[in-house]
DRENMAR-764553 format. One record per residue: residue in three letters; x, y, z of N, C-alpha, C in turn. Coordinates in steps of 0.001 Angstrom, whole numbers, plus 500000, padded with zeros to 6 digits. Each point is the difference from the previous one (the first is absolute). Last residue first. Layout:
BEGIN
ALA	X	Y	Z	X	Y	Z	X	Y	Z
...
This chain:
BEGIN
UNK	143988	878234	929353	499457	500446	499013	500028	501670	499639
UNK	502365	496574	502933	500608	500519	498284	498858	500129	499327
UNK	501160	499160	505217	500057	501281	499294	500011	500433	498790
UNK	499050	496289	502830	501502	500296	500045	500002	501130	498935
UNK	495455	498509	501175	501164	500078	501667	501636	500193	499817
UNK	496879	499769	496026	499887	501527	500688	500472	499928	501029
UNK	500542	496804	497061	500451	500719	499949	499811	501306	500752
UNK	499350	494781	499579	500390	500673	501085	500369	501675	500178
UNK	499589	496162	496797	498454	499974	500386	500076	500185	501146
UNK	503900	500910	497629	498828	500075	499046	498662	499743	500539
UNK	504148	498619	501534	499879	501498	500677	498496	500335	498791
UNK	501338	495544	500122	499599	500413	501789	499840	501777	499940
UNK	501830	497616	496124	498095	499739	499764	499462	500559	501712
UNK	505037	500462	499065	498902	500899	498856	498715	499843	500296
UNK	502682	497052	501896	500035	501093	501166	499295	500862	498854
UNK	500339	495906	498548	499336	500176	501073	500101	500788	500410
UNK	502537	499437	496315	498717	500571	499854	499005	499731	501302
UNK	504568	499363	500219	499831	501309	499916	498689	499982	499744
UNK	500893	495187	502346	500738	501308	498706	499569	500874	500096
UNK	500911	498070	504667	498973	499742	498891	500457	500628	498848
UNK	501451	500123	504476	500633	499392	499210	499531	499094	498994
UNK	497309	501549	504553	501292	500444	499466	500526	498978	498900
UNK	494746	501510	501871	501076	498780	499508	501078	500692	499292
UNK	496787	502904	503014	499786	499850	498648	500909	498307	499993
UNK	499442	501929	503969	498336	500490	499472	499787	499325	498940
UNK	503418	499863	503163	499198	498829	500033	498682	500142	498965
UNK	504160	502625	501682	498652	500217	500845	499665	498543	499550
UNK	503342	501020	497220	500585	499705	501150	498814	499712	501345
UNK	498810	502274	495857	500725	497961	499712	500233	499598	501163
UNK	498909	504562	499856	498181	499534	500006	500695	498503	499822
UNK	503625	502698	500271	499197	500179	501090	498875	498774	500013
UNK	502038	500928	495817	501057	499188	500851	499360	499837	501484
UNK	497746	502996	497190	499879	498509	499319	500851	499184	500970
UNK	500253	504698	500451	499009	499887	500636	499941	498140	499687
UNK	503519	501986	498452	500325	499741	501325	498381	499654	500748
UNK	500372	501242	495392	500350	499045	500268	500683	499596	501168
UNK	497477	503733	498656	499458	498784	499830	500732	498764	500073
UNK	502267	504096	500417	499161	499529	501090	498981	498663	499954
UNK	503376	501677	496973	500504	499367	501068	499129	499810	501307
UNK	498446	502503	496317	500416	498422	499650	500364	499102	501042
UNK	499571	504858	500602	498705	499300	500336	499962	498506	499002
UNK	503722	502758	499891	499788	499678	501277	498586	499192	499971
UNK	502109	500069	495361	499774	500872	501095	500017	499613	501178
UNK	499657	498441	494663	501023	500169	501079	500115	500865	500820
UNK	495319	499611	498107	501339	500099	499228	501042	499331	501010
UNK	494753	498300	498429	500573	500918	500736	501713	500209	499789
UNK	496665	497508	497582	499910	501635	500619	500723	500705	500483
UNK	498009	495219	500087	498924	501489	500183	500840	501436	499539
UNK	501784	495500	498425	498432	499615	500648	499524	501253	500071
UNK	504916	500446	498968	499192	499702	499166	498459	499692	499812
UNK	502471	500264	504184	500480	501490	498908	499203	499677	499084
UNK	499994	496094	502935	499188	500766	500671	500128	501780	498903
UNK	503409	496602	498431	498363	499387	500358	498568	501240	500580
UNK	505090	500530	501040	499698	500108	498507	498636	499998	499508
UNK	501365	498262	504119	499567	501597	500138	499680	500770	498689
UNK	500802	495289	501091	499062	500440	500187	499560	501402	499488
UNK	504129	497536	499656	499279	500592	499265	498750	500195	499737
UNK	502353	496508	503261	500271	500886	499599	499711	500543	498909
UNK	496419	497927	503633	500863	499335	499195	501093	501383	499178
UNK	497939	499294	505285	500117	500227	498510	500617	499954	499219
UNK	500877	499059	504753	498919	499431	499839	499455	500319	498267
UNK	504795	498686	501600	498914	501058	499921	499132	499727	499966
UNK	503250	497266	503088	499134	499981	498406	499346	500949	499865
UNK	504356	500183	502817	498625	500145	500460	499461	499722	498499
UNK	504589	500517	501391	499947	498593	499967	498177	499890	499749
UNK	502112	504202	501096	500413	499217	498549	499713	499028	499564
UNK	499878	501605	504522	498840	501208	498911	500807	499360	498922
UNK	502091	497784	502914	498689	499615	500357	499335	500818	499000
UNK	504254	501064	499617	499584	499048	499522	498896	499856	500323
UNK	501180	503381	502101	499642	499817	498847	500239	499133	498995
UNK	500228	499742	504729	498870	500663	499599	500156	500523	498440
UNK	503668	498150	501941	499017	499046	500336	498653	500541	499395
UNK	504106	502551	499509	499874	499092	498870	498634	498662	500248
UNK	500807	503279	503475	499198	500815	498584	500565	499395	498946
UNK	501523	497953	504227	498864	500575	500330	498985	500486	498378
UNK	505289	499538	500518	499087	498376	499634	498448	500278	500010
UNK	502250	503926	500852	500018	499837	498792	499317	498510	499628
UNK	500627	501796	504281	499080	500813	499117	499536	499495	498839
UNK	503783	498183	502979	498399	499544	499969	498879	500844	499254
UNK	504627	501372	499552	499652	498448	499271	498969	499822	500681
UNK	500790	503417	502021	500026	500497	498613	500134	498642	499586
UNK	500564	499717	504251	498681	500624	499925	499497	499790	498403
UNK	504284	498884	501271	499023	499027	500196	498677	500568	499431
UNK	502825	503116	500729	500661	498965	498842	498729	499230	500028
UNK	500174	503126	503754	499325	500675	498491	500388	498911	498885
UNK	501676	498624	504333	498649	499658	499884	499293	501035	498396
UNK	504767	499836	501159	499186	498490	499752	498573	500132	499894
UNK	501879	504214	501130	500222	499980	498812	499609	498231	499413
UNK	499637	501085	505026	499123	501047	498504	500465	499605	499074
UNK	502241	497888	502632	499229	499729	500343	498775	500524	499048
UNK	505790	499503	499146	498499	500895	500875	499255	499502	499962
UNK	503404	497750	497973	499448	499756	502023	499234	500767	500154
UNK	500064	497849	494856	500300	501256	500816	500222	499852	501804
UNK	499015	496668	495672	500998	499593	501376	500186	501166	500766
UNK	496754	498395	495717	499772	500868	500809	501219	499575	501434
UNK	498886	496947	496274	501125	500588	499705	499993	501389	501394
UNK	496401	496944	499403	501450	499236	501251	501253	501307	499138
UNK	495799	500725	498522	499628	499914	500936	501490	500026	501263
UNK	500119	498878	494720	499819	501992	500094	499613	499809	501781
UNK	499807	496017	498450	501417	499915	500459	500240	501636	499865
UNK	495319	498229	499447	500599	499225	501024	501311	500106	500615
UNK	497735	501574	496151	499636	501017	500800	500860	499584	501598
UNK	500417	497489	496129	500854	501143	499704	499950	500899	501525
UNK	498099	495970	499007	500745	499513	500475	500812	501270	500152
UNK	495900	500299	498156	499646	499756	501264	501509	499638	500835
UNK	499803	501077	494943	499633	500942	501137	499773	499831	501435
UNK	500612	497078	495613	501029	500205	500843	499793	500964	501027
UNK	497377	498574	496237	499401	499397	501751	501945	500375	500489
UNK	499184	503897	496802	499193	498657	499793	500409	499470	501559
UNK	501607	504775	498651	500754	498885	500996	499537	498492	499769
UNK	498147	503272	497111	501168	500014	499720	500799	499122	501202
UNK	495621	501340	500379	500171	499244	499299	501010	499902	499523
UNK	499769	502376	503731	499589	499037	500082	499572	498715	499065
UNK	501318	505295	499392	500738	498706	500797	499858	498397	500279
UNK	497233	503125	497201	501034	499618	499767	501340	499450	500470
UNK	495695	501617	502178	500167	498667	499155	500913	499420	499109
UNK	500339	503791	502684	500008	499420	500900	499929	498518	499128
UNK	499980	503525	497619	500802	499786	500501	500148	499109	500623
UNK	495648	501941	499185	500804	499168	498863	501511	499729	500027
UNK	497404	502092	503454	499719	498952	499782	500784	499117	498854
UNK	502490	503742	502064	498849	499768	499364	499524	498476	500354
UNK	503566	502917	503523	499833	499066	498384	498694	500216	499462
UNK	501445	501812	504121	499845	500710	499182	499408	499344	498491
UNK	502161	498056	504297	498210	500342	499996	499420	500590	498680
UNK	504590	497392	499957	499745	501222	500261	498565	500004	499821
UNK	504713	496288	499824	498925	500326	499717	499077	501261	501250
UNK	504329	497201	499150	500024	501444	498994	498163	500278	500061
UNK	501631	495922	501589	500537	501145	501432	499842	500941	499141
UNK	499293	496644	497645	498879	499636	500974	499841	502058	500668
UNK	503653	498623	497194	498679	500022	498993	499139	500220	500785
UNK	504390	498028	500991	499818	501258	499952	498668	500902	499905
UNK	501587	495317	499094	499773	500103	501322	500032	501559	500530
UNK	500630	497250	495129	498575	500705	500728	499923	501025	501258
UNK	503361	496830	498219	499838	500764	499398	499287	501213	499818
UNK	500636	496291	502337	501486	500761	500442	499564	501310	498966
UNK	496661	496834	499934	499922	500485	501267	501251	500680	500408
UNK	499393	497560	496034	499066	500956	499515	500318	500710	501434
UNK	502478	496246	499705	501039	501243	499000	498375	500953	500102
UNK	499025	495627	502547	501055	500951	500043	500335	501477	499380
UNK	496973	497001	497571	499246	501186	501600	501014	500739	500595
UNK	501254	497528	496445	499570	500702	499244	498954	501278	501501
UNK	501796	495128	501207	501120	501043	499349	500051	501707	499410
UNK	496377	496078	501337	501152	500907	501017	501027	500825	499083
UNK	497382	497507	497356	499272	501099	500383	500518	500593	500946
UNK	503487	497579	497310	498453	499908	499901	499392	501184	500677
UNK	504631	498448	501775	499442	500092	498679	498302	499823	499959
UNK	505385	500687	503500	498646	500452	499555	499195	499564	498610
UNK	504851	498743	502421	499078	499259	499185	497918	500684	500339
UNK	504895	501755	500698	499392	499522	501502	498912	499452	499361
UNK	502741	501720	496906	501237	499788	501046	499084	498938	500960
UNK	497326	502658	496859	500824	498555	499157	500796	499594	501411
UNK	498109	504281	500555	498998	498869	500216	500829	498369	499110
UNK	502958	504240	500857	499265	499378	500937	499337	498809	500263
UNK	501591	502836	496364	500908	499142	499899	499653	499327	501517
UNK	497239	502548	497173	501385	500030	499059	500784	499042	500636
UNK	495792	501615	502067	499522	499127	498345	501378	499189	499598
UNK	500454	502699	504438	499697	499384	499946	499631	499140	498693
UNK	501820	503880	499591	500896	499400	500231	499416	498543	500961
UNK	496622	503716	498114	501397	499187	498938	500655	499064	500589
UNK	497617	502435	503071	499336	498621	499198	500959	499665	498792
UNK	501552	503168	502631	500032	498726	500693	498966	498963	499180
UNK	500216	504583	498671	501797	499414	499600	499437	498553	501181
UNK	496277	502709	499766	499977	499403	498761	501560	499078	499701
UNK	499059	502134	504320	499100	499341	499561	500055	499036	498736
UNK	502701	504122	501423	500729	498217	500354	499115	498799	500159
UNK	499613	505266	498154	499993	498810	499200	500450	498851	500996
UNK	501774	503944	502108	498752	500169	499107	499952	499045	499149
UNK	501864	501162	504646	500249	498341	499161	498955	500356	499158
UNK	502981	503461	503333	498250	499648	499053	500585	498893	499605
UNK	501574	503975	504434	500310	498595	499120	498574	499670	499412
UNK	502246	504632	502038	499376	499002	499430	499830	499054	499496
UNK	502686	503815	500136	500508	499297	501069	498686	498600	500375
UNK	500364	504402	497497	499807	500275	501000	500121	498548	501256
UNK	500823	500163	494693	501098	501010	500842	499680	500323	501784
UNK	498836	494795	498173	499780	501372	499518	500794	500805	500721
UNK	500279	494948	499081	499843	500975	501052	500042	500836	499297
UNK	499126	494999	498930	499724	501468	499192	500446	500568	501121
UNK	498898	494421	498825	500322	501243	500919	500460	501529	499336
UNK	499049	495261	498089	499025	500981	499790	500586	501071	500593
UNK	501672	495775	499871	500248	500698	499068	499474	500752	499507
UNK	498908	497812	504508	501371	500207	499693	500352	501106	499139
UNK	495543	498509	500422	500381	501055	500520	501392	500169	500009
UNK	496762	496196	498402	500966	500980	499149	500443	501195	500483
UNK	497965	496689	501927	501257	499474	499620	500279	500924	499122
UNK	495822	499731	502661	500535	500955	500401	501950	499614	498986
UNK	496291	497054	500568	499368	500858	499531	501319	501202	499896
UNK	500165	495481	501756	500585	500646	498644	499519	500917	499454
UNK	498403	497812	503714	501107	499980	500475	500606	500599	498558
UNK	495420	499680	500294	500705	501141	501255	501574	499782	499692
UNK	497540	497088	497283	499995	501501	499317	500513	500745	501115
UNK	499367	495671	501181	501247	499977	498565	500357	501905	500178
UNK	496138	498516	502423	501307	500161	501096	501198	499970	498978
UNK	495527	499887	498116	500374	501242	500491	501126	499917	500670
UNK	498900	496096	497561	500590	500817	498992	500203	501951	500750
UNK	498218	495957	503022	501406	499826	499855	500949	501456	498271
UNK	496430	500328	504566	499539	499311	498562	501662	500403	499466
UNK	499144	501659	504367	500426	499085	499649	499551	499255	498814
UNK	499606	505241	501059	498905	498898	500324	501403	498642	499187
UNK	501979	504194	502165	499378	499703	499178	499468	498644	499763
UNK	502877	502345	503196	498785	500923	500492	498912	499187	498382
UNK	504987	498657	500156	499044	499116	501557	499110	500871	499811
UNK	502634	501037	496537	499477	498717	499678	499214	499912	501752
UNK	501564	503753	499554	498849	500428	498929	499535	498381	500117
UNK	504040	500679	502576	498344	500821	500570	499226	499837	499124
UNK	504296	498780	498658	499620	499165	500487	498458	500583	501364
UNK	502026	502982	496922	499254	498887	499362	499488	498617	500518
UNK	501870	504203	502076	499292	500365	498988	499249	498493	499675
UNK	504131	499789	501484	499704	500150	501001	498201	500160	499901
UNK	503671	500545	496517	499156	498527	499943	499340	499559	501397
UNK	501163	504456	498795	499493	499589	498868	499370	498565	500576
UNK	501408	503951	503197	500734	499372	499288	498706	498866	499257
UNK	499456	505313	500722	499839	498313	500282	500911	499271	499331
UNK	501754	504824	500127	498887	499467	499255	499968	498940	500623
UNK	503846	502711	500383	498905	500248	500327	498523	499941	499450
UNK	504845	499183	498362	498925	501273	499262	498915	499740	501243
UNK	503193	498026	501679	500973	500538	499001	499055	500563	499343
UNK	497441	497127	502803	501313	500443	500846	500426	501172	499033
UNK	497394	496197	497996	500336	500448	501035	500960	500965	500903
UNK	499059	497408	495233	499233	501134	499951	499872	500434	501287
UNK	501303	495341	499143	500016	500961	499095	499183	500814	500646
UNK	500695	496130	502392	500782	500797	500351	500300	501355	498711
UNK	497909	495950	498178	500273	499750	501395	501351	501222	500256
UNK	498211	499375	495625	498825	500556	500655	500849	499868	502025
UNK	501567	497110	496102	500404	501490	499596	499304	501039	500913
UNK	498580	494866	499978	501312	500672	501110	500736	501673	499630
UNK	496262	498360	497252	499604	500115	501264	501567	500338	500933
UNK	500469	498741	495864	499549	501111	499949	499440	500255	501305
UNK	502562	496223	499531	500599	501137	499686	498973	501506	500181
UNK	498698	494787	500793	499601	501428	499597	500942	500630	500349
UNK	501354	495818	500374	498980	499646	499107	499236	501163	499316
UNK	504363	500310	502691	500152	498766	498896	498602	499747	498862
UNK	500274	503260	504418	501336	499949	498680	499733	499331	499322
UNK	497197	498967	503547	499508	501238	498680	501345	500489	499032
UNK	500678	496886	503162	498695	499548	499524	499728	501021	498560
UNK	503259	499602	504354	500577	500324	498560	498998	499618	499176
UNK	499039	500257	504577	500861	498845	499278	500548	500041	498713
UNK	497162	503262	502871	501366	499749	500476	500901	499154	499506
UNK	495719	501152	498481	500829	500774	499304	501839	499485	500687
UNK	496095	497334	501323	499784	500176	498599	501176	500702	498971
UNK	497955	501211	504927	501160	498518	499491	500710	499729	498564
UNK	497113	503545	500554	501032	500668	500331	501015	498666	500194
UNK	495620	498964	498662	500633	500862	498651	501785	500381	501032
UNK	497068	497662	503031	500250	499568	498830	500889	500448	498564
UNK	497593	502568	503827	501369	499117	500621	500518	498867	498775
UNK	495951	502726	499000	501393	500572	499852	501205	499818	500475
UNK	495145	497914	499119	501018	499664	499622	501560	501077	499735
UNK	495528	497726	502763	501126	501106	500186	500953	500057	498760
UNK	496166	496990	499692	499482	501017	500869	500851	501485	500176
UNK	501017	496799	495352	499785	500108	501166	499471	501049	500730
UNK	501044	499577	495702	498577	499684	500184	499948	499593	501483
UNK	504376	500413	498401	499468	501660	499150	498753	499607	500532
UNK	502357	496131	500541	500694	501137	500895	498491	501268	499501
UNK	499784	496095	497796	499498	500009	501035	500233	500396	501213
UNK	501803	500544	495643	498634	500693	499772	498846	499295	501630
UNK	504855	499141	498850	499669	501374	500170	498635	500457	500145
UNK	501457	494954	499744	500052	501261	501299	499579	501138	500023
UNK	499559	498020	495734	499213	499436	500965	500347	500281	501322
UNK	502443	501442	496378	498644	500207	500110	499299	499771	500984
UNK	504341	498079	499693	500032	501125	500803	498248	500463	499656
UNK	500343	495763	498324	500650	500352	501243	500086	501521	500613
UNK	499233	499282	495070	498755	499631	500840	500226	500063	501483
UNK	504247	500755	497458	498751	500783	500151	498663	499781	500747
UNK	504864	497848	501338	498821	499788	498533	499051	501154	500226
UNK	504664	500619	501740	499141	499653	500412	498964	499934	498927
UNK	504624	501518	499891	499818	498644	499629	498502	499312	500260
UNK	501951	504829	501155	499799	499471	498192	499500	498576	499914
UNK	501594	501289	504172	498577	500361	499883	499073	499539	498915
UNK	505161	499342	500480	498760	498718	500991	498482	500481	499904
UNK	503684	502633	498488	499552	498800	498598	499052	499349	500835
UNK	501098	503537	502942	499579	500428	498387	500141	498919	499393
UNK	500621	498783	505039	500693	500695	498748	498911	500503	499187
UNK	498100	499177	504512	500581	499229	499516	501072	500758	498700
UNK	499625	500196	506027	499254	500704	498157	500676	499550	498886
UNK	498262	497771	504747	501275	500457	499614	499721	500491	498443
UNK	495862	500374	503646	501164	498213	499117	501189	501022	499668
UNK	496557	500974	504597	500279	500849	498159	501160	498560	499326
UNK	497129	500706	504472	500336	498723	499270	500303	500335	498795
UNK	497852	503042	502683	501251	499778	500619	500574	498874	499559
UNK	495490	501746	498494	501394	500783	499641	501445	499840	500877
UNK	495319	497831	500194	501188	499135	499481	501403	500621	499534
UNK	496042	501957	502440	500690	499164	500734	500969	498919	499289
UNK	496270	502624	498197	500905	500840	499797	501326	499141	501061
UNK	496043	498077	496900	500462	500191	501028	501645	500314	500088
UNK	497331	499802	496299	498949	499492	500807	500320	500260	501217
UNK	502921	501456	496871	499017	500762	499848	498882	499700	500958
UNK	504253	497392	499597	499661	501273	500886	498969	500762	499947
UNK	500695	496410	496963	499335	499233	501048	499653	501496	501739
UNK	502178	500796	495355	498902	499572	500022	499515	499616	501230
UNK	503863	499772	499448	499780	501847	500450	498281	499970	500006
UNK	502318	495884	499531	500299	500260	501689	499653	501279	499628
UNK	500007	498034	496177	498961	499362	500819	500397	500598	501493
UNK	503141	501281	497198	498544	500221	499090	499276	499847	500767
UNK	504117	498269	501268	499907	501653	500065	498761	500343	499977
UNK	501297	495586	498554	499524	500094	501591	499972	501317	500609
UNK	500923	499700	495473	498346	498922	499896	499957	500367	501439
UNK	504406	500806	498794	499071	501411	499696	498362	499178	500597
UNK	503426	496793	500465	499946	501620	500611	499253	500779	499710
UNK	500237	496337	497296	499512	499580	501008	499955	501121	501021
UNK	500988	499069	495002	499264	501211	500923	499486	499982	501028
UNK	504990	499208	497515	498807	499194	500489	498975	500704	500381
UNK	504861	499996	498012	499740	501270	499992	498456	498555	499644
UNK	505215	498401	501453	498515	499929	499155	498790	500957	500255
UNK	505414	500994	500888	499080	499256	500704	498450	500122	499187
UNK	505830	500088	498459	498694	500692	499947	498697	499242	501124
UNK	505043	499019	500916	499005	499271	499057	498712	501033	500248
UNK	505249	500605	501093	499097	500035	500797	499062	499691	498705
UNK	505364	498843	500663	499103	500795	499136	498558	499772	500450
């Protein structure tokens, strides 16, 4: 009678570290370990695999890695959802294959470890998203929002996300759409509503809307790129115009109606572009109370027009 054999994580641990270690160098892909079982993976302490993975994913190369990674039964055991992606969506609807896709998004994206999280799971809800249409089309509508669920729900606990990673993760699977939807056309006030609605997560957003771009055309990479640099570009400049101390105080203009007179009009708005001018020049002192700018136009009235 044959004796169960003690289910150890010594295999998987030397799997882990040898795919890892491929990422640094691709010359170890001929030293592959023997693959370990499904409980042998299970058995590995968390912090342990963390700690490879995340020094696979933050590596120089890391797609000889992920594809090690995959050869060992790695992703069965720990991401299911990621291995759902390998060899989905190729060939049979004519579409990229998915996790071919992803392991491009993690190497073209800035190695900060919550963006190389977000490349590699950004895309997990495309499985139970897929769609072909009557003309034969394939859509993953929502697999943005179905992958952050299924990251919150049952991902980030599995691979011990918590705290502020965690909450960056699930914002960047969530997000990662948001960048690439963007149009010259927008408003300003749009534009700010992007940008305050992404908060300091934006810089990591714009970072993986960049590496998500895997087109081969050439044109079409470069209009992508283009269009997220536009956009980082005119959230730069208007913050800067946001970030600016007025030089007057608000309800000036009120102030100045009641003083001489005058109504809600254009020639309000002029006196008060002329005031902002004469602050900004050096003439008058910005960010004084209202009755300084009253007592400035009062023993100024015929150069600004109110007599």
């Amino acid at each position: 009678m044959s004796v169960a054999r003690e289910v150890t994580p010594e295999r998987a641990i030397e799997a882990l570290t040898w795919a890892a270690d491929v990422a640094a160098d691709q010359a170890l892909l001929e030293r592959m370990p023997e693959r370990p079982t499904a409980a042998e993976w299970r058995s590995v302490p968390l912090p342990v695999f963390r700690e490879h993975m995340d020094r696979l994913l933050t590596s120089k190369h890391p797609e000889p890695g992920l594809d090690a990674i995959e050869s060992v039964g790695c992703l069965d055991a720990w991401l299911p959802e990621v291995a759902a992606m390998v060899g989905f969506g190729d060939n049979e609807w004519r579409h990229k294959d998915v996790w071919k896709h992803t392991k491009q998004v993690v190497k073209q994206s800035v190695p900060r470890i919550e963006v190389r999280w977000g490349a590699l799971l950004h895309d997990i809800g495309k499985p139970k998203t897929r769609r072909i249409d009557e003309g034969g089309a394939v859509t993953f509508h929502g697999h943005a929002e179905v992958g952050a669920a299924m990251f919150r729900k049952r991902v980030a606990d599995r691979l011990g996300f918590e705290g502020a990673q965690r909450e960056r993760v699930h914002f960047l699977i969530l997000h990662h759409l948001r960048a690439a939807q963007y149009d010259e056309d927008w408003t300003d006030a749009a534009v700010r509503r992007f940008y305050n609605q992404m908060t300091n997560g934006l810089r990591d957003l714009l970072d993986l809307s960049r590496a998500d771009i895997t087109t081969t055309r050439p044109e079409k990479r470069r209009r992508g790129v283009r269009q997220i640099s536009l956009l980082a570009k005119r959230i730069r400049d208007l913050q800067e115009e946001d970030n600016k101390v007025a030089p007057l105080p608000k309800g000036l203009g009120t102030e100045i109606m009641q003083a001489f007179g005058v109504p809600p009009s254009k020639r309000l708005g002029d006196l008060i572009k002329q005031l902002t001018a004469a602050a900004e020049a050096g003439e008058i002192e910005p960010q004084k109370p209202a009755e300084y700018y009253i007592d400035f136009l009062g023993a100024h009235r015929e150069e600004y027009g109110l007599d």
